[in-house]
N, C-alpha and C positions, 0 to 999 in steps of 0.2 A: 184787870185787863182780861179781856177774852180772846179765845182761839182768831175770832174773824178781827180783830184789830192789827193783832199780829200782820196778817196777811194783808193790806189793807191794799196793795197795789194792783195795778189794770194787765192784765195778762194777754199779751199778744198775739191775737191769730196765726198760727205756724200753720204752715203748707201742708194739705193730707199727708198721711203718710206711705208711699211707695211700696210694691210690693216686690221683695229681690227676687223672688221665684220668675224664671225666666218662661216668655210665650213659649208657649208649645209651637214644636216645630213639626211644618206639615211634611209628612214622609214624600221622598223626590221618588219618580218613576222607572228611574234607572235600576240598569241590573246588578246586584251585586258581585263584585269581584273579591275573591281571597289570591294579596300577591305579597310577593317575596320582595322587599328593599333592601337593596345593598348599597352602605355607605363606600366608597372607595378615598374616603376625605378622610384623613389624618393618619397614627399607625394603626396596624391591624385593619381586619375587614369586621365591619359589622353589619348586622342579617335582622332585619324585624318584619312582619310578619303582622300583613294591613288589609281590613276587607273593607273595603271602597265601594261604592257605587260609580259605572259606570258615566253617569253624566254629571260630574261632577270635576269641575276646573281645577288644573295644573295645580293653580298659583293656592287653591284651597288645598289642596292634598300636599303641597308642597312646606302648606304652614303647619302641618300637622307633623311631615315628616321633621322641620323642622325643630319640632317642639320634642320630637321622639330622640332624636339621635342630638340634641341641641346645639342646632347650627342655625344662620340666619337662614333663612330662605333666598334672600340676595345670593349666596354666597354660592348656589349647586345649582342645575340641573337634574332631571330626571330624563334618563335615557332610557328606552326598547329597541332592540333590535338593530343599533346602531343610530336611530333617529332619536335626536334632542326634541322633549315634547314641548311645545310655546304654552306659555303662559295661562293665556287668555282662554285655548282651546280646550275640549272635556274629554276627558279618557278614553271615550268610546270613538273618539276621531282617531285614534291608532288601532295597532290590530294587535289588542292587549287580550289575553287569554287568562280563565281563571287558572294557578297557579307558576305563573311566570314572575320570570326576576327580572327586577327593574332596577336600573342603577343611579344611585345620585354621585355625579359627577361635577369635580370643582370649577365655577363658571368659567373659571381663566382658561381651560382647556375645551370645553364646551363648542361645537360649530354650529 
């Protein structure tokens, strides 16, 4: 018997193979910001410490802090200055300064 009888079956075209290395991401125009977040959601207060880009939406910066302090995102707001920021809008639509503290606050009390 030989090696190639062994093997004697038809091998089936599989799909290229993918590359997991993620696109390169084009750098956004926005300014950068270094700010202070403060959890006021559950006991104790917790403080981290995020430098953002400017034009860069709510709901992104909110899944980050999400990921930071591990909360849904559903579940807070981000407030300055007493104003709840929406969602959909980008950081530089507030009068957000670099080293200011920003608060995440739990939606139910949220205006």
């Amino acid at each position: 018997m030989s090696f190639e009888d062994e093997f004697d079956e038809d091998l089936v075209d599989e799909e290229p193979v993918r590359s997991k290395t993620p696109a390169t991401k084009t750098p956004s125009a926005g300014k950068k910001l270094t700010l202070y977040f403060m959890s006021t959601i559950g006991p104790g207060e917790k403080k981290e410490k995020l430098t953002v880009n400017d034009d860069s939406r709510i709901k992104e910066i909110k899944q980050t802090l999400g990921n930071l302090f591990g909360l849904n995102p559903n579940d807070f707001h981000i407030s300055s200055g007493g104003v709840t920021m929406d969602d959909e809008d980008q950081l530089k639509d507030y009068s957000v300064r670099n080293g200011d503290d920003i608060l995440l606050i739990p939606a139910s009390t949220a205006g």
